[in-house]
N, C-alpha and C positions, 0 to 999 in steps of 0.2 A: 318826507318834506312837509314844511309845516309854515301855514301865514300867520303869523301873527298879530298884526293890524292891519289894516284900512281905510286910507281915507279919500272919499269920492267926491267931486266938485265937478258940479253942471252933468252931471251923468245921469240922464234920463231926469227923475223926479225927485233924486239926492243932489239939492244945491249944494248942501255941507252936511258931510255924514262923518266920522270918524268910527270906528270899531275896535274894538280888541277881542281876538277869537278865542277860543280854547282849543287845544292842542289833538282831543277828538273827536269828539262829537259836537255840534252848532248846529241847534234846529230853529228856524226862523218861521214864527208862524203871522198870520197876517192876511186881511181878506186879499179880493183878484184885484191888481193895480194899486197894491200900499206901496210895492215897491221891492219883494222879496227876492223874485228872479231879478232884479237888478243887481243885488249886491252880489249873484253867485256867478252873475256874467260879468262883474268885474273883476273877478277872480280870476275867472277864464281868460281875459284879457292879457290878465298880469304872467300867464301860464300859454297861452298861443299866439297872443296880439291880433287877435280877433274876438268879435261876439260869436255865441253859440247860439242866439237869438235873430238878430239883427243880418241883413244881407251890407248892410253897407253902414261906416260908422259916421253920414251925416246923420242919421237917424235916430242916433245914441243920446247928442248934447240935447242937453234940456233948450226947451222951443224958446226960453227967455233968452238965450245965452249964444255965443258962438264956437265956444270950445268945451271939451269935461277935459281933465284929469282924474285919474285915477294911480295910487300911489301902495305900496303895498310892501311889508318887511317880511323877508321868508328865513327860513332857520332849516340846513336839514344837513347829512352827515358830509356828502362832496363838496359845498359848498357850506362851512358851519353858520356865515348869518349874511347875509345881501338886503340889497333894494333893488326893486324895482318898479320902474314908472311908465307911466304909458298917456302920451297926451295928443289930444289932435284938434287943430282948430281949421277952420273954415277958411280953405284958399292955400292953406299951408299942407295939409295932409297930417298923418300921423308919425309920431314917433316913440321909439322906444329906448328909456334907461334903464341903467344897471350901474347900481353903485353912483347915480347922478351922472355916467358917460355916456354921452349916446351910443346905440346900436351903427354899424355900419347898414348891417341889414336886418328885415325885421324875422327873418327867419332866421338868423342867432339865437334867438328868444326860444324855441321851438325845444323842447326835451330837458333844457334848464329848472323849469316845475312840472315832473308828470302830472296827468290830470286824468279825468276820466268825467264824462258827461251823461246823468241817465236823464231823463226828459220825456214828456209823451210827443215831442219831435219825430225821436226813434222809429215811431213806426213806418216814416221816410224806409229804413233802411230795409226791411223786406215786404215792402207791399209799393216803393215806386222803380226807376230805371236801374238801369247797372254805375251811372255816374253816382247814386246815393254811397253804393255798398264801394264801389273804387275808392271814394273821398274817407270813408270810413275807414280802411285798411291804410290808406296813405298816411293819413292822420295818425294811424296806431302805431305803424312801419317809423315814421318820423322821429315819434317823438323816445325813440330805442335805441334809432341809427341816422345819427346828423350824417353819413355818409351817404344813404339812402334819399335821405330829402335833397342833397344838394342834385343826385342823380335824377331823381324827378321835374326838381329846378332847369337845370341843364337840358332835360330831353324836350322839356316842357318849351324852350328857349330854338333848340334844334328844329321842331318839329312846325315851329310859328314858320322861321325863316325857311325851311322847304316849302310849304304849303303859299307864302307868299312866293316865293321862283315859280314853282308850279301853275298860280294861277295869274300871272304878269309876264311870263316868260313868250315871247312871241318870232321864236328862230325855230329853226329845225329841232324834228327829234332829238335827232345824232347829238347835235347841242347841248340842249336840253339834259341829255340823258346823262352829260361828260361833267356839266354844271349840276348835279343832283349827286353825282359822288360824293365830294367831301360830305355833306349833310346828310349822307346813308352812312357813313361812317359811324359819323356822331352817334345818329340814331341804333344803331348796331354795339356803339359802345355801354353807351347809360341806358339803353332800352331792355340790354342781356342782363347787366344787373339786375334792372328794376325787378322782372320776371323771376329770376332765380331768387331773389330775395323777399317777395310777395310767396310766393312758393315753400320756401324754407319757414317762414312764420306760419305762413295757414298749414300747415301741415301738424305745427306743436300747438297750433290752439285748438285746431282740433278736440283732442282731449280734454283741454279747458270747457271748452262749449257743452262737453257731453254729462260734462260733471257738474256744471252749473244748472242744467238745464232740467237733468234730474231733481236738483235737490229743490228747483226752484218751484217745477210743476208739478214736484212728487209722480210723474208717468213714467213709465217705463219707454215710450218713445225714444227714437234712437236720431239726434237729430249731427247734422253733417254740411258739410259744405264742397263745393265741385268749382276749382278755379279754371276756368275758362280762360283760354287766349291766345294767340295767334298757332302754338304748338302743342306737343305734350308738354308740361310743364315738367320743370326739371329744375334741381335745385344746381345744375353747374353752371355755372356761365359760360363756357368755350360752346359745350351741347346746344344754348340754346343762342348764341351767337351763329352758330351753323343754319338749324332753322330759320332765325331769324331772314338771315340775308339769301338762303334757298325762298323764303314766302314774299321779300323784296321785288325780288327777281318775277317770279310767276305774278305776282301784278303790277308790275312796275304801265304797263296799257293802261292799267284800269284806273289809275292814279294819275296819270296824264290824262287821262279822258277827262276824269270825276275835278279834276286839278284840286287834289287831296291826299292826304294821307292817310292812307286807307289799315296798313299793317302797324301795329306797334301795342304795346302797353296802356296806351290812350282811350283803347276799345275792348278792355278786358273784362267779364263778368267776373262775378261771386253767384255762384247758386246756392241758396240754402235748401234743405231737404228737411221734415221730418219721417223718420225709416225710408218708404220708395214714394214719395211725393211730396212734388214739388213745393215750398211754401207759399211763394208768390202767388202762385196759379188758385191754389187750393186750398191754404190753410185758413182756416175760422179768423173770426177779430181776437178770440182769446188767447190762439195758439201763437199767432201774430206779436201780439202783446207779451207773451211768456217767452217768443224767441229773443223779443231784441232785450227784454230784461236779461234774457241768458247771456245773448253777447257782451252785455256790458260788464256785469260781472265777472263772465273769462276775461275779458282784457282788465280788470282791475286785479287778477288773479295774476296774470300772465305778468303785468308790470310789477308787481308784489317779488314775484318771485325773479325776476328778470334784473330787476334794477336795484343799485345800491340804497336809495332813497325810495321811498314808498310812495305811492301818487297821492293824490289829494283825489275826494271823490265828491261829484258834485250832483246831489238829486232834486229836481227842481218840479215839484207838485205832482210826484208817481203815485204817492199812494191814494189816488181817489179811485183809479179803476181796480183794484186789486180788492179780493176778498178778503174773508179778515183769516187764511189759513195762509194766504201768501206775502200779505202784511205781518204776520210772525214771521213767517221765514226769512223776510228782507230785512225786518227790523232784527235779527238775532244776527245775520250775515256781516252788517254793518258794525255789531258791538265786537265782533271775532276781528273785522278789521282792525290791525291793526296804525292804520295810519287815519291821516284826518279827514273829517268829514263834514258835510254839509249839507243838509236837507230843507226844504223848504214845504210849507204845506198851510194851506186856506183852511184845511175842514182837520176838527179835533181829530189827534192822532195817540191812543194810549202811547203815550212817549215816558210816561211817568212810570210807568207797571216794568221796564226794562234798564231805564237807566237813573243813575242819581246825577242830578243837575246840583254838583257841588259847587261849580262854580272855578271849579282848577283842573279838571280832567273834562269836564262836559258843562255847555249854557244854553240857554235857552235865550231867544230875543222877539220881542214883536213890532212889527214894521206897521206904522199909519202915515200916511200921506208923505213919503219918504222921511219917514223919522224911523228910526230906531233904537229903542230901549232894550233892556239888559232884564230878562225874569227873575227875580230870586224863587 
């Protein structure tokens, strides 16, 4: 999958930006707050209808303004050429096109453009809670299986509406307990999913992880992951439908008590390892920083090989903490990819020594005070 232009209005420090990409390689260089990561988080946008930066998108439009737009043409083999658009103004909320028709909903959007995000964000992912690395898997699992997100949706929907009965609910247990059925169902329905399908991918990235990981820190370390969650995990659904509603049952007290939902997919870890210890607990800043670059590139592996269309890969000022042995490495990684890419970077990057910026396969641009020019 592949964008081919761009053009931003009111979006962050891009009043009026227009672009036209090239098809692999787009290094954008440019000092801190020209405006670089903005054009890759509209990228993002155009690929999940969210920033990868921003928690909320009043924060996005430019302070003069009350809306951005953001508008974007993609080219890839399931879909040969589209638009899509993506606009939100103040009071109205956002919305999302496709071909100029609005979305019904904005998570349609969702697996329509793979993507993949490296960032020094990332180290969120093995060094805070289990809510980083869940959103992490969710976001991977989504954007492979529109069946999977809708089940997240769904449980996500199930799980509000128990937890309010549970803590407004003011009749008898007996009651109580007869009014909690239907919504144990539900949750028992898309919850066995969820797990078995969480389950069934970590299990094949695995492998991805071990071979990125290698190649990335050149160590021999053997690094791993341990999915945590209400059971053994199990990739059947009936198996872990049983579980399920046997570990319902054994706290269904403690859930009346706490007036919570205490079992389900909602409260799941990821544990990463390198060989028999723990990351989180133990690992250094460097091994921290070589793991989540590992994960990134197995899931850019993982959706390579997984998907008809190839992702778009989005790296947004990684190589400052990296040596200059794992800056070859990343830089070579990325010319072997072969789908499109994105990088962005403040401090000189031999960019030149690796690839030829002709101008039809690979460009160059530099970003000042939301402007952006074209290198020859």
């Amino acid at each position: 999958m592949q964008i081919t232009s761009l053009k931003l209005q009111n979006f962050r420090n891009h009043v009026e930006t227009t672009v036209d990409w090239a098809p692999h390689m787009n290094v954008i260089i440019g000092q801190n707050g020209a405006g670089k990561t903005n054009l890759i988080d509209a990228i993002h946008y155009l690929c999940m209808s969210r920033s990868f930066v921003s928690s909320s998108d009043m924060y996005v439009v430019n302070q003069d303004a009350t809306f951005f737009m953001i508008k974007g043409h993609f080219e890839g083999n399931i879909r040969s050429s589209f638009d899509v658009g993506c606009s939100y103004s103040r009071g109205e909320g956002k919305k999302i096109f496709v071909n100029e028709s609005p979305l019904d909903r904005l998570s349609d959007l969702i697996g329509m453009v793979p993507v993949v995000v490296l960032s020094p964000r990332d180290k969120k992912l093995t060094s805070e809670g289990p809510s980083e690395r869940r959103s992490f898997v969710d976001s991977f699992i989504s954007q492979i299986s529109p069946a999977y997100l809708q089940d997240l949706l769904d449980f996500r929907k199930a799980r509000k509406q128990r937890n309010k009965l549970l803590q407004q609910f003011r009749g008898s247990r007996e009651v109580l307990v007869s009014y909690l059925e239907p919504w144990n169902v539900q949750l028992l329905e898309y919850g066995s999913r969820i797990v078995a399908k969480r389950t069934q991918v970590l299990n094949k990235f695995q492998d991805f992880l071990a071979q990125e990981y290698e190649v990335i820190s050149g160590m021999r370390h053997e690094p791993h992951l341990e999915y945590q969650t209400f059971c053994e995990p199990d990739e059947g659904e009936a198996t872990i439908r049983e579980r399920y509603k046997a570990k319902l049952e054994e706290e269904q007290d403690h859930e009346i008590e706490r007036e919570l939902t205490l079992v389900g997919p909602h409260r799941d870890e990821i544990v990463f390892y390198l060989d028999d210890f723990e990351l989180r607990k133990y690992g250094s800043q460097g091994q921290h920083r070589l793991f989540a670059l590992a994960l990134k590139l197995a899931q850019l592996l993982y959706f390579s090989e997984e998907l008809d269309d190839l992702p778009i890969f989005l790296l947004d000022d990684v190589f400052g903490d990296l040596d200059a042995q794992r800056t070859d490495v990343l830089l070579n990684a990325l010319i072997e990819h072969a789908g499109q890419t994105f990088v962005t970077a403040a401090n000189p990057i031999p960019f030149d020594d690796y690839l030829t910026f002709d101008g039809e396969r690979n460009r160059k641009f530099k970003v000042e005070n939301g402007n952006i020019n074209r290198l020859k």
